[in-house]
Every structure is written in C-alpha cells, then in structure tokens.
ZAMARGU-4260 file (C-alpha; in steps of 0.2 Angstrom, whole numbers, plus 5000, padded with zeros to 4 digits):
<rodrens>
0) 4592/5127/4609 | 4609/5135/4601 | 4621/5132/4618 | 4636/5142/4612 | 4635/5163/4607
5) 4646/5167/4594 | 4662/5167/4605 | 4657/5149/4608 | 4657/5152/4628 | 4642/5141/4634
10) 4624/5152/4633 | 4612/5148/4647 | 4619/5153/4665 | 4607/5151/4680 | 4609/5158/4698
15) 4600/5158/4714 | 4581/5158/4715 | 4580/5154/4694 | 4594/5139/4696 | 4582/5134/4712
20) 4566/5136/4701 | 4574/5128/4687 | 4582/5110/4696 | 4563/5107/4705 | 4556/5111/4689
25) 4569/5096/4682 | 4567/5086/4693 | 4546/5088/4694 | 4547/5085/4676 | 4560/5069/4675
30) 4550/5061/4688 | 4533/5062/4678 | 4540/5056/4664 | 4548/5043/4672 | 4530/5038/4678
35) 4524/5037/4661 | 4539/5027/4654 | 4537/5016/4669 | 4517/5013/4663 | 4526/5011/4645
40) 4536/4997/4652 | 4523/4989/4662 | 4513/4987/4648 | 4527/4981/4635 | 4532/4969/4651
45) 4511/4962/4650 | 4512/4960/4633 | 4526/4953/4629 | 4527/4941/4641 | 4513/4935/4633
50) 4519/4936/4615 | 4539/4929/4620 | 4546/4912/4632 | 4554/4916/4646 | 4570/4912/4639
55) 4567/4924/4624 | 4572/4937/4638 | 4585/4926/4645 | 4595/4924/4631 | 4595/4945/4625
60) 4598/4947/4644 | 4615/4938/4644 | 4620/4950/4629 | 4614/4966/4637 | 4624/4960/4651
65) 4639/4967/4642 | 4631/4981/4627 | 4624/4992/4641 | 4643/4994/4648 | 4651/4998/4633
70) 4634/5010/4628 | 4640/5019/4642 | 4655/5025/4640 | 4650/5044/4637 | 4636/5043/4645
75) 4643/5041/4661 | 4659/5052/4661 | 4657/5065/4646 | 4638/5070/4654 | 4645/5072/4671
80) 4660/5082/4668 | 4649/5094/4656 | 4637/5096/4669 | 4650/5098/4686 | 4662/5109/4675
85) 4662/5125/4680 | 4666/5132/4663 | 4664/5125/4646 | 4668/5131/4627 | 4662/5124/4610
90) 4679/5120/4605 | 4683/5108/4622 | 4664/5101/4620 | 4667/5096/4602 | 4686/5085/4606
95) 4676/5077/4618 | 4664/5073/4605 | 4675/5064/4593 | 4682/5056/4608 | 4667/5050/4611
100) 4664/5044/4595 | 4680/5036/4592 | 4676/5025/4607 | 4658/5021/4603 | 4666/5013/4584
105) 4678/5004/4592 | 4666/4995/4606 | 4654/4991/4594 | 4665/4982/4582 | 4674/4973/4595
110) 4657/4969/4604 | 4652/4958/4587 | 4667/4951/4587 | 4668/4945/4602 | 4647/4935/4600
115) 4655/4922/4598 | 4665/4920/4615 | 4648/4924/4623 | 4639/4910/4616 | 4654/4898/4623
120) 4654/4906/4639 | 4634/4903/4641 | 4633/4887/4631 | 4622/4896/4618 | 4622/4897/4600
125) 4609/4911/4601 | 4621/4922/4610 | 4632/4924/4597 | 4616/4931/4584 | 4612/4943/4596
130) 4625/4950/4601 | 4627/4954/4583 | 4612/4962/4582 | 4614/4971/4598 | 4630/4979/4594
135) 4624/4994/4585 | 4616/5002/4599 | 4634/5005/4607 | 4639/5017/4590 | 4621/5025/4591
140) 4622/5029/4610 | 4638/5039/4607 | 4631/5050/4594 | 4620/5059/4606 | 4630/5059/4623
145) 4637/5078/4623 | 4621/5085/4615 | 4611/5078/4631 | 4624/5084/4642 | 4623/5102/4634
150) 4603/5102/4637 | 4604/5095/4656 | 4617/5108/4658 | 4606/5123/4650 | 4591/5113/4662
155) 4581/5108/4647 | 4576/5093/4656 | 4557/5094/4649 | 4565/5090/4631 | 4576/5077/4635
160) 4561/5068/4646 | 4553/5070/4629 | 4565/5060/4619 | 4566/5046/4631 | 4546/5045/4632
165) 4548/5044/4612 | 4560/5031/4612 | 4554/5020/4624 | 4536/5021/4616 | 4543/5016/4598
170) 4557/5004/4605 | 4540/4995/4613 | 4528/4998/4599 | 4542/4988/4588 | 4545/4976/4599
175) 4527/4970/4601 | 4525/4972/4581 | 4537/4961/4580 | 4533/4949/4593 | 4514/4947/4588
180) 4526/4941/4570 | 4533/4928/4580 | 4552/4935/4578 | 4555/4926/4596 | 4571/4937/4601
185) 4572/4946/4588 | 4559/4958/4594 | 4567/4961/4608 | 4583/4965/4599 | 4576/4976/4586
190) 4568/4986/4600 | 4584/4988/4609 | 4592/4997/4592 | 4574/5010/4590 | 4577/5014/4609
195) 4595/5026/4605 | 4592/5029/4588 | 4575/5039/4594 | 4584/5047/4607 | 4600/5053/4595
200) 4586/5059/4581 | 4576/5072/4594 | 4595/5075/4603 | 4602/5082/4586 | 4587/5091/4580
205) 4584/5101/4598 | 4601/5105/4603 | 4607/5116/4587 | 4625/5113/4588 | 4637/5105/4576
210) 4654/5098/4583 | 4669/5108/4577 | 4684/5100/4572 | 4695/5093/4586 | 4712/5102/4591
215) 4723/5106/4606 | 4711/5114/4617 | 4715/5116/4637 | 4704/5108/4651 | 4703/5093/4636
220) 4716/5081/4646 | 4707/5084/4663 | 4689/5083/4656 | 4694/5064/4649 | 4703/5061/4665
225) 4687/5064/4677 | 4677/5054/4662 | 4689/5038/4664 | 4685/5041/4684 | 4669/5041/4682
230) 4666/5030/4670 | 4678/5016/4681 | 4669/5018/4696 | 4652/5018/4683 | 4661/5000/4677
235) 4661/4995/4695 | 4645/4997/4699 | 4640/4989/4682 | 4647/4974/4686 | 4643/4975/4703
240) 4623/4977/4696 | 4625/4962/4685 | 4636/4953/4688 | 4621/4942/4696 | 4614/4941/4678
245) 4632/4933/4675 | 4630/4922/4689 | 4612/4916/4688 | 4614/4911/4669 | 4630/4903/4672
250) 4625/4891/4684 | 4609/4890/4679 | 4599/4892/4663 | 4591/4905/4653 | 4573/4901/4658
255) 4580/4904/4677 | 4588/4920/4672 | 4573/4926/4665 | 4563/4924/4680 | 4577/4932/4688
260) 4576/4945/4675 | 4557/4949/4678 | 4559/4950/4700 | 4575/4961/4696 | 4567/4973/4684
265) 4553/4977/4697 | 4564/4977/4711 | 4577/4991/4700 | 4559/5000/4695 | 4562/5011/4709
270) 4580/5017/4706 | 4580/5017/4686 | 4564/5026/4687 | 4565/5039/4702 | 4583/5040/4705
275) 4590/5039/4688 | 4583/5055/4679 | 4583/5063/4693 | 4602/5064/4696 | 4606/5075/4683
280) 4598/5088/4690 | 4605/5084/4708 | 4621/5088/4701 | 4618/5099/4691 | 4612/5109/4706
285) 4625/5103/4719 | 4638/5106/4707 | 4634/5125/4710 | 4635/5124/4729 | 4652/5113/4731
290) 4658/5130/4739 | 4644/5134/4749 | 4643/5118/4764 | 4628/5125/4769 | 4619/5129/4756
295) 4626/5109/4748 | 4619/5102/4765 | 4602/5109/4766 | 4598/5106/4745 | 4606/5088/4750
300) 4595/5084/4765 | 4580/5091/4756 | 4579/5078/4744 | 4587/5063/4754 | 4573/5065/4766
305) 4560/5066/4751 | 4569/5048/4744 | 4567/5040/4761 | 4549/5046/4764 | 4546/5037/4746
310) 4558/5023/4748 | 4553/5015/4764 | 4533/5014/4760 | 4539/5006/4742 | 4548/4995/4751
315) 4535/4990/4764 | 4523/4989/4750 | 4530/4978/4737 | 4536/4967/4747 | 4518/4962/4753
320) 4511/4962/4736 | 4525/4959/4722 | 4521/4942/4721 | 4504/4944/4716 | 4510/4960/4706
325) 4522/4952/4696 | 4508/4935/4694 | 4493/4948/4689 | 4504/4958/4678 | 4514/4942/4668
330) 4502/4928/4672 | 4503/4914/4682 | 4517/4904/4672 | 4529/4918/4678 | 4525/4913/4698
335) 4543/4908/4698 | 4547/4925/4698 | 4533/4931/4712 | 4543/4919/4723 | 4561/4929/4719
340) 4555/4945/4720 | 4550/4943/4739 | 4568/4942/4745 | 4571/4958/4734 | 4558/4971/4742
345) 4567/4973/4759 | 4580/4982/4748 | 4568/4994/4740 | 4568/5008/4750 | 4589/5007/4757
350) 4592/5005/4739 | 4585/5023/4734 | 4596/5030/4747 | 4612/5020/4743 | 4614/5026/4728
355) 4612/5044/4734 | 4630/5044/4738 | 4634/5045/4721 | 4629/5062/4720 | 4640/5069/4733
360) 4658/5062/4724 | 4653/5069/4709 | 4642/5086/4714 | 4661/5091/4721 | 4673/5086/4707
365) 4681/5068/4715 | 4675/5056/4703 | 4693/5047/4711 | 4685/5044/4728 | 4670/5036/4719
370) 4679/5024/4710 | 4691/5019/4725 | 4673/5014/4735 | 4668/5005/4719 | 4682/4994/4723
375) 4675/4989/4740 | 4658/4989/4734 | 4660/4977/4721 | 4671/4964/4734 | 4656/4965/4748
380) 4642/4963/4734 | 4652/4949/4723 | 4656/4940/4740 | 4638/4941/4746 | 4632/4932/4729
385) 4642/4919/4727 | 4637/4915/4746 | 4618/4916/4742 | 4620/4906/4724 | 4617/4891/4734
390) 4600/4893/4736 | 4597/4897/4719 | 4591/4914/4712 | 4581/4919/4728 | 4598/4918/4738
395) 4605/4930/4726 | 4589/4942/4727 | 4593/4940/4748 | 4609/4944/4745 | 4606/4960/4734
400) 4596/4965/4750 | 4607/4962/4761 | 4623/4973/4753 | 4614/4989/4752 | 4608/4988/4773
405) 4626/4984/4776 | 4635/4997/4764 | 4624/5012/4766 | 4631/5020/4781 | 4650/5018/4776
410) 4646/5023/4759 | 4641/5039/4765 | 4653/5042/4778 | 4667/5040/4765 | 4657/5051/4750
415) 4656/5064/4764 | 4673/5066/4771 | 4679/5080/4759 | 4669/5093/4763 | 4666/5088/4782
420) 4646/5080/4779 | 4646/5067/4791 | 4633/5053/4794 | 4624/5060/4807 | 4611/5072/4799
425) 4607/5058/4786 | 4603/5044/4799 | 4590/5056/4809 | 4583/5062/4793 | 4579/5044/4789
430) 4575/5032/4803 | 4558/5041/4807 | 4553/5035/4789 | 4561/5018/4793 | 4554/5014/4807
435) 4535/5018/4801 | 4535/5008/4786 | 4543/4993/4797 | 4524/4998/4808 | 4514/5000/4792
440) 4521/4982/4785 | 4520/4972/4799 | 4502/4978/4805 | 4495/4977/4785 | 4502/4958/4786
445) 4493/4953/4802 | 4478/4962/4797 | 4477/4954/4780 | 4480/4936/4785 | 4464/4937/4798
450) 4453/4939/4782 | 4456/4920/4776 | 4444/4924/4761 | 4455/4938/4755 | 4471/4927/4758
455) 4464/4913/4749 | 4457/4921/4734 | 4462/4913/4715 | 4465/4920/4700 | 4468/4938/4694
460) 4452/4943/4705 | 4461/4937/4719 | 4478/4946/4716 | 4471/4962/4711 | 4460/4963/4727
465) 4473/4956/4741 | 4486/4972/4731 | 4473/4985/4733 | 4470/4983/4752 | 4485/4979/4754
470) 4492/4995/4747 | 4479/5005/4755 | 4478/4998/4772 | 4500/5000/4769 | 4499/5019/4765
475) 4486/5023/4777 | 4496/5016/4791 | 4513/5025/4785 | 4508/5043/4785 | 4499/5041/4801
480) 4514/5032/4808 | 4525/5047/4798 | 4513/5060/4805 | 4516/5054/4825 | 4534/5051/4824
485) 4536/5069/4816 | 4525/5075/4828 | 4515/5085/4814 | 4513/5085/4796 | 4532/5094/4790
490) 4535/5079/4782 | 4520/5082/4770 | 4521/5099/4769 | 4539/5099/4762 | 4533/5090/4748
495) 4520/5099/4746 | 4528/5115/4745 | 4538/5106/4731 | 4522/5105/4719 | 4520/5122/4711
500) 4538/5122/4704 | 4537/5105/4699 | 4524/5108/4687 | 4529/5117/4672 | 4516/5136/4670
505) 4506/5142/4683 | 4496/5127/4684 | 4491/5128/4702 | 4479/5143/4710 | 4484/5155/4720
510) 4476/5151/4733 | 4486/5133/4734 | 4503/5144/4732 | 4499/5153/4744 | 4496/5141/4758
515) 4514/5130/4753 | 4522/5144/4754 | 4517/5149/4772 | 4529/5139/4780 | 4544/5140/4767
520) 4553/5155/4776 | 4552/5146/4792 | 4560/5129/4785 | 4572/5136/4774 | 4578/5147/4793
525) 4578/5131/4802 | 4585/5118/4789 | 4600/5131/4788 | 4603/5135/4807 | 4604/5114/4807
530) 4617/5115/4794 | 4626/5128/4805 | 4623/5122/4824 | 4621/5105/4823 | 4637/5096/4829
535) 4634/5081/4819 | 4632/5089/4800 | 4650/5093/4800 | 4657/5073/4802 | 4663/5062/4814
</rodrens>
C-alpha cells in the first residue's frame, strides 16, 4: 500500500456506507485474529509452563514491567493522532517518524543502563541480565509505529492482523526452541526481541513509504502535543495496570509473582485480545463522526452493547471454571494461581466496558481530558492495592475487581461531557446483560454442586468435564435469560446482522444476507430516534 500520491496528501479516503463496510470489516477481522493469537498463546502458556519454573516468568515479568512503557511511546500517541487527524501529509508523517525514533534510541539505551537499579530494587541479580537483553525491543518497536498507523488509517487492518499473527507464532516457536535447550529465561527474552522485529519486517515491506527528511512542517507541534497527552494518560493507565506486578514482586517473591502473572494474563485475555485490536478501528470510525452526535451515539451504543452481551457471560463463565482452566491448561503445580484468578473473574465483563471510555476522549480529539482522569484513576486503583496487599496476591486480584465496578460510571460520565453523551443510554444498554449472567452464574453453581460426582472428579478428566458443563449449562442459561429480559431475540440479531461484513468476500449465501438484513432499516430508524428523543442520551 503506497499511502501518499505524488503530492504527498494522504491516498485512501472512505465515507459513508464503504467507511461502515470498511470499520466492521476491521473489526471482524482483528477479532479473528485475535482468537487465533489467543490459541497461539494458550498454547505457548501449556508448553512452557512445562519447559520454564515459575520464577522464569517472574523474573522477565519484573523487567517487562518497565520495557513495554517505554516500547510504547509511539505506539500510543503517534497511532492515535494519525488515525484522529483529520488531515495528514507525507512530510508532517515523516517529522513524526524521526521523532519517534529519536525517542525509541534514547529509551533503549537508558533502559540497559539503568538493569542494574532493577536488580537492587527486586533483590535480584537476574534482573539486571535481562533487562539488558530486553532493551532492544524499545528501539525495534519505534521503527514500525507510523507505518502501522498509516495502514489502520487507510483500514488495512487484515494485514496488520497478519503481522501480529506472524510475530507472535515466531516469538513462541523461539521461545519453546529455546526452552526445550534449557535457556531457563532466556527463552523468554529472546522471544520478546522476535515478537517487534517480525512486526517491523511485514510493516516496512507492506506499507511502501519511505520517511522524507525532517523540516519545519505545520500541525508538527500540535501532532506531538496530542502524542505527549496521550501517551501520559497511556503512562497512567500503565502503571495503574502494573503497578500490582510492582507490588506483588516487591513484597513477595518472583515464584509469587509468577502465579500472579499466570491468573492476571487470563483475567486481561479478554481486553488484550477483544478490546485491544479492536480500538483502532473504533476510532478510526468515531474520529469521522465527532461532528455528527447522533450518528457518534448510535455507532457508540452499537458496539458497547455487543462488549457487554460478551463481557458479562465471560465473566459469569470464568469465574466458575478458571481455576480448573488455569490447572488443566498449566498442570497442577500452578494451582496457586487457579486460586488468584477466582477473585479476578468478577472483573471480567466490567472490565471490557471500562476501558471503552477511552474511545470517546480520544474519537473527539481531547487526549487532555483522558489524562486528567488517568490521574484519579491511578489514585482509587493504587489505594485499592495497597489495601488488598495484605491478603497476599488474591487481595490484589479482589481489588483489581473492585476498581473497575466502582470507576465505570464516573469514567464515563466524564469522557462524555464534551459532546453532551451522558450515562443514561449506557446503563440501559448494559444492565439487561448484567443481570442475566449474575442468573446464568448462580443457577450453573447450584446446579453443579448437586452432581457430587462431577464436583469431586480428579485430575485433568475431572477439570476438563466440570469446564464443559459448566460452560454449556452457563451459556445456555444466558441467552435464555438475555432472550426474556429483551423480550425477543434483537440482541442476537444485531450480531448477526454484523456477520456478512465481518468476513472478508462474499462468504455467506444469499439467502443468510438476506434474512440479517430484514430488520436493519428498522434498527438503524429506531437506534437513531433514541439518540434524538431520549432525554437521557444528551447527559445529566
């Protein structure tokens, strides 16, 4: 893809029904391969738990800790503005590249400098080598930051899906090379460097653009002014997101923190996965409607109502069967972490819809606003951990539930005051779902603890079995409890309707297009008299 014509205005505009076709398309696309990364990872997490101690992961954890901020400088600031600008030229892309650059040199020299105060800080000569080792992936993130954002903006998603897919196969096939070698940590840090290096390789070949030289170019100081915003309150929520890491290995060990580690990952699965990739296309798409408040409030409520539908049936789920998940999928000499990982799937499903409100500071340009609620994010979270640290890591897990039921509404309250999008509409669009997995959780417990054959079962048999009734007997429960509170299947059918322009081609019949498509008129006219009508949609 060559994103700039010959006057080096940016090529591939999309509008209306194409840009619509186009973000589902995205987001269809991100989401699958998010599923298959998330099977990549399951599988790496099976075998090398196998292959590596648990403080093997402990001790990389405590460096990553720190690398993945710096990493993502760019990342999270440069992509964003790119992708909410309305306007963009080759030669204002390119300053930002050596910007960007610059940065990434500077981080990752400073970052092996500074091993050595790690390993003081945790008590751990390890640190120290591995932050070494680590600190090339800062440089080799940098190099392909403004060529991603150039392909999300042109809504390539499909290929930059396909460099992540690539990397994260090769970061894990090296790592368990390595591991079956008996590199210990190592492997793990070797695999961290494939990971970007991948990623930068299929980035440079795909988008066809070279960086010009920098110069005095105008929109350059405002583009690195939203970047810093973003990238501060992206700071905020780093710490805010690890600063638990930070506690747990502190107080306790690196055997601790990597049972920690383990319950965290599965408890993030669901925003890293399914959130993550998918914002770029939700701002990409919002971006283009900041000026149209019903048009914004109707894409919006769309897909907050599809993250809650998923969200609260994850979060019912796992919570019932992560222990025996996390003990079938690590083996029984991670149990530790089964135990943890309990207090963590309440905060599933509120989670998936905290971070939502992300997309509405930045969709409309005031990365500012974000930051300032980073600030009172990151006091309520940090106060909640040091309160649960003394019941050990599960009384950090409970308090990582706890901050997002008592943040969400006032996050979004606050996100949603510029443009007049009060709380109102998001609270009816999500209770329904709330209050049906709550239904589904608690009658699949009761039901499964009268089968005392079932609870008592051993082993991975036993596991396996108690996860598969669970999860059926769960799901079963939730769309029937979804289906009577909606009083019919919408719900269903706005998912559905999603399918065809999620999969890339003309995969499905005619036949099934035709039958999503029956209601669309009637939900798009009734979705946008809300939006107009409804007291409530306008704020409070």
């Amino acid at each position: 893809m060559k994103p700039f014509d010959e006057k080096g205005a940016f090529r591939p505009v999309q509008q209306g029904d194409e840009l619509r076709r186009l973000a589902v398309r995205g987001a269809g696309v991100t989401v699958l391969s998010q599923g298959l990364a998330i099977v990549i990872q399951m599988v790496a997490t099976v075998v090398l738990a196998r292959l590596l101690a648990p403080s093997d992961f402990g001790v990389v954890t405590m460096v990553t800790t720190f690398s993945l901020l710096l990493g993502s400088f760019g990342l999270n600031g440069f992509t964003e503005g790119v992708l909410q600008r309305d306007e963009i030229d080759d030669s204002l892309v390119s300053n930002l590249f050596w910007i960007n650059i610059g940065v990434g040199i500077l981080f990752s020299i400073g970052f092996a400098a500074a091993g050595s105060v790690l390993a003081r800080f945790y008590g751990n000569p390890h640190v120290a080598h591995v932050a070494l080792g680590i600190s090339p992936t800062i440089f080799l993130m940098s190099t392909s930051v403004l060529h991603l954002a150039l392909l999300k903006r042109a809504m390539c998603f499909s290929l930059v899906s396909a460099f992540d897919l690539c990397g994260r196969f090769i970061s894990v096939g090296v790592s368990i090379l390595l591991g079956y070698a008996g590199w210990g940590y190592w492997a793990l840090v070797v695999g961290a460097i494939a990971l970007p290096l991948t990623v930068a390789i299929g980035a440079w070949t795909q988008c066809r653009w070279i960086p010009s030289l920098p110069g005095r170019t105008a929109g350059t100081g405002s583009m690195v002014r939203f970047a810093i915003n973003t990238y501060a309150r992206y700071t905020l929520n780093y710490f805010t997101r690890n600063i638990d890491n930070l506690l747990v290995g502190w107080r306790f060990n690196a055997q601790a923190l990597g049972f920690y580690k383990k319950a965290y990952d599965l408890f993030a699965l669901s925003a890293s996965q399914l959130l993550s990739p998918v914002a770029p296309v939700a701002i990409a798409t919002l971006s283009r409607f900041h000026r149209d408040p019903i048009q914004y409030r109707r894409y919006f409520l769309g897909g907050f109502s599809i993250l809650a539908f998923i969200g609260m049936w994850a979060s019912a789920d796992l919570t019932l069967i992560g222990k025996d998940l996390i003990r079938l999928l690590l083996g029984p000499a991670w149990g530790e972490a089964g135990r943890v990982f309990t207090f963590f799937g309440p905060g599933i499903g509120p989670m998936l819809l905290y971070n939502a409100h992300g997309f509405i500071h930045l969709s409309i340009g005031r990365a500012d606003r974000g930051f300032r609620w980073g600030l009172v994010e990151f006091t309520v979270t940090s106060l909640l951990f040091l309160l649960g640290l003394r019941w050990g890591p599960a009384g950090v897990a409970a308090a990582w539930t706890a901050s997002f039921w008592i943040l969400a509404i006032p996050a979004f309250w606050y996100a949603g005051r510029p443009i007049q999008f009060g709380v109102g509409p998001l609270v009816a669009s999500v209770w329904k779902y709330l209050l049906a997995a709550l239904l589904a959780g608690g009658v699949s417990a009761g039901v499964i603890r009268e089968i005392p054959s079932l609870v008592t079962a051993s082993g991975s048999a036993g596991a396996a079995a108690r996860i598969a009734m669970i999860s059926l007997l769960s799901g079963i429960l939730y769309l029937a409890a979804v289906i009577l509170l909606h009083g019919g299947y919408a719900p269903i059918r706005q998912i559905t309707r999603l399918l065809p322009d999620m999969v890339p081609g003309d995969r499905f019949p005619s036949w099934f297009r035709a039958v999503v498509a029956t209601d669309e008129t009637s939900a798009r006219a009734s979705i946008t008299l809300t939006a107009e009508e409804n007291p409530a949609s306008r704020g409070r």
